[in-house]
C-alpha positions in Angstrom: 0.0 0.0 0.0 2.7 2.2 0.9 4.4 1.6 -2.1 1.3 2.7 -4.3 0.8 5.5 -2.8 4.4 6.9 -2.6 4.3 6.5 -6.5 1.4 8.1 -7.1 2.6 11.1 -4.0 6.2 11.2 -6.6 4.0 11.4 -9.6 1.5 14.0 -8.4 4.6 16.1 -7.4 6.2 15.5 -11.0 3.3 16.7 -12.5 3.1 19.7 -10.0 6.4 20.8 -10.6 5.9 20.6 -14.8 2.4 22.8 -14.4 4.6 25.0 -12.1 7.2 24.6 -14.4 9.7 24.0 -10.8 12.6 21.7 -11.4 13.1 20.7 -7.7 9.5 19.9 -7.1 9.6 17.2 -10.4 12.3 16.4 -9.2 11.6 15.2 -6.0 8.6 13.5 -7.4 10.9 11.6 -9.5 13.2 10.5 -6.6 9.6 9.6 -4.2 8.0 7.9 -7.0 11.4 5.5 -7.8 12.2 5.0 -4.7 9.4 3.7 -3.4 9.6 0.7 -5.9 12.9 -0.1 -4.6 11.3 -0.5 -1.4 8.8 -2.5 -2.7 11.1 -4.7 -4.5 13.2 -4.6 -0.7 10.9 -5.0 1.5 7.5 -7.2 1.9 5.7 -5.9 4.8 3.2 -8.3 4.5 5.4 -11.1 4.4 7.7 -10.4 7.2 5.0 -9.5 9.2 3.4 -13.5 9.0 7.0 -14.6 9.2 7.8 -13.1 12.7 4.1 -13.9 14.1 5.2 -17.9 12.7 8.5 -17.2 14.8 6.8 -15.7 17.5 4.1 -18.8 17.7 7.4 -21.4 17.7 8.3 -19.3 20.6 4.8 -19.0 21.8 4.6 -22.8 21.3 8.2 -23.3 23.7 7.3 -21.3 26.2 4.1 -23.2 27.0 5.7 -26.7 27.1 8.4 -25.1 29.1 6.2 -23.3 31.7 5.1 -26.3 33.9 8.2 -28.5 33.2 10.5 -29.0 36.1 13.7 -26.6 36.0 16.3 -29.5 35.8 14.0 -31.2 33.2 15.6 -30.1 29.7 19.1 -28.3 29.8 19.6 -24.9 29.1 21.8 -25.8 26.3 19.4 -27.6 24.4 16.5 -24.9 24.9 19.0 -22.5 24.0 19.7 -23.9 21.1 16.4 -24.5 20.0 15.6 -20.6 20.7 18.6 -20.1 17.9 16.9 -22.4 15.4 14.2 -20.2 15.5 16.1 -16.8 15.5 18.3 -18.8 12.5 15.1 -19.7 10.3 13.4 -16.1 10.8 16.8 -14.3 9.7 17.0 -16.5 6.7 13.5 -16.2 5.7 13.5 -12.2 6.3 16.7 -12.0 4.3 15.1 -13.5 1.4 12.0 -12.0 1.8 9.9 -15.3 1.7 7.5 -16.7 3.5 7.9 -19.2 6.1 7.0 -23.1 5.7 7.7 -26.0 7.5 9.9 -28.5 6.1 8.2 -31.4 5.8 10.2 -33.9 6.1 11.4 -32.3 9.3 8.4 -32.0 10.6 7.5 -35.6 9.8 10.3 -36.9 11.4 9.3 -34.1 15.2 5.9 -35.7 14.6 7.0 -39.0 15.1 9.3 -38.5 17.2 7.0 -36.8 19.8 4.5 -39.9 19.4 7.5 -42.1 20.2 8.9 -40.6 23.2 5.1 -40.0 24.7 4.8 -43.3 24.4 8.1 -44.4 26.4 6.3 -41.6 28.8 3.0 -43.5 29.2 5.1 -47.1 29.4 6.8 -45.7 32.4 4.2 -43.9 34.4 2.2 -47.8 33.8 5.6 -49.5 35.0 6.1 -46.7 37.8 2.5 -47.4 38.9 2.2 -51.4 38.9 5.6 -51.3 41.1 3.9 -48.5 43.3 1.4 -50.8 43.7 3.7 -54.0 44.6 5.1 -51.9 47.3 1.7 -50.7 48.8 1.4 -54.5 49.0 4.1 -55.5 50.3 3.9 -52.7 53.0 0.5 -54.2 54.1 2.4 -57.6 54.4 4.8 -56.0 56.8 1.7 -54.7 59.0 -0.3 -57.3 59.0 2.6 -59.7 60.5 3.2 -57.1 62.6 0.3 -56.7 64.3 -1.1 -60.3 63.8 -0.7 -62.8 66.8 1.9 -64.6 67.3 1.7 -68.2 65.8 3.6 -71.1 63.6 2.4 -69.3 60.7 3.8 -65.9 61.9 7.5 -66.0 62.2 10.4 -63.9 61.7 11.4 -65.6 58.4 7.8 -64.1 56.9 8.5 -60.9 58.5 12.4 -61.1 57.2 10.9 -62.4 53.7 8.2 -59.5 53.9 10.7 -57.3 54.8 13.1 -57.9 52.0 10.5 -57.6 49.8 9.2 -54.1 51.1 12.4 -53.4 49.9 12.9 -54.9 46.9 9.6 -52.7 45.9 11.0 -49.3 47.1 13.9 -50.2 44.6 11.8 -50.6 41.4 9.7 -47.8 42.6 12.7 -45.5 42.6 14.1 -47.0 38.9 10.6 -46.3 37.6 10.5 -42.9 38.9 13.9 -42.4 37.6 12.7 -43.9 34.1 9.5 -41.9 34.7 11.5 -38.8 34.9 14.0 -39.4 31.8 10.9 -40.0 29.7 9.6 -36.8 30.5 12.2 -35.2 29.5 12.9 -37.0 26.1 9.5 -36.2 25.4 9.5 -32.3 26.2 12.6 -32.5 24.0 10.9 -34.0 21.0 7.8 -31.7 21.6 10.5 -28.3 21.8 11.7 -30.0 18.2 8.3 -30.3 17.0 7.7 -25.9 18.1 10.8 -25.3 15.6 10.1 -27.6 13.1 6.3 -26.1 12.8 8.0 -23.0 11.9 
């Protein structure tokens, strides 16, 4: 729009300065009218305007898996450099004055990647809760010998063997946390490469 008009401002003032018979004033027509081609041809307003609203979602789109996530969860490193993959692809696509698209193939491969790691997520949490669930049993073992009377069936082997196995529980419970935890993080990882790969 601002092109347009600038042309027709130049050539309004060219034709002012012929009917006034001014030099200057056709000429600065001339030079407003010209030049506002060459910012046409420079500059897409439009176009750079959807391009940093596309970076601005992928940003948009980080920020929000990143908000709830657990500080220690993904390292600053790798969110960093995912921010610059962003800042990259906007700088390239400004320079060239083109609008963005996603890759396809890139984004394919985030795609699938996200629906792999959420499902390591969902294997873990089911893992994390069927050993939570040996342990709760387990624990009610311990009690129950505990508190029971005392008789052939009761003895200390049982409690020892209940023991052990209260223990054995709270070990697997602590690996499935720990797998728990890994899998979240792969996961928000794939889902920060899926953000830039959108872009």
């Amino acid at each position: 729009y601002w092109s347009n008009e600038a042309t027709f401002a130049g050539g309004a003032l060219g034709v002012v300065g012929g009917l006034t018979k001014s030099v200057e004033t056709a000429i600065v027509g001339a030079v407003v009218a010209g030049g506002s081609s060459i910012v046409a041809e420079r500059y897409n307003i439009a176009v750079q305007a959807l391009n940093y609203e596309k970076a601005a979602d992928a940003m948009y789109c980080m920020h929000t898996m990143l908000y709830e996530a657990p500080v220690d969860s993904v390292g600053f490193t790798f969110i960093n450099a995912r921010t610059d993959d962003v800042k990259k692809r906007l700088r390239k696509v400004q320079q060239t004055v083109e609008l963005a698209s996603p890759d396809l193939s890139k984004l394919q491969q985030a795609l699938m990647q996200k629906g792999k790691t959420e499902n390591l997520v969902q294997a873990a949490q089911d893992e994390n809760q069927k050993n939570q669930m040996g342990l709760d049993a387990a624990n009610k073992t311990v009690l129950a010998l505990a508190t029971a009377e005392p008789s052939e069936k009761n003895t200390s082997e049982e409690k020892t063997a209940a023991a052990a196995s209260v223990k054995t529980w709270q070990q697997a419970v602590q690996a499935s946390k720990a797998k728990v935890a890994a899998a979240n993080a792969a996961d928000l990882q794939a889902g920060l490469v899926k953000c830039v790969a959108e872009f």
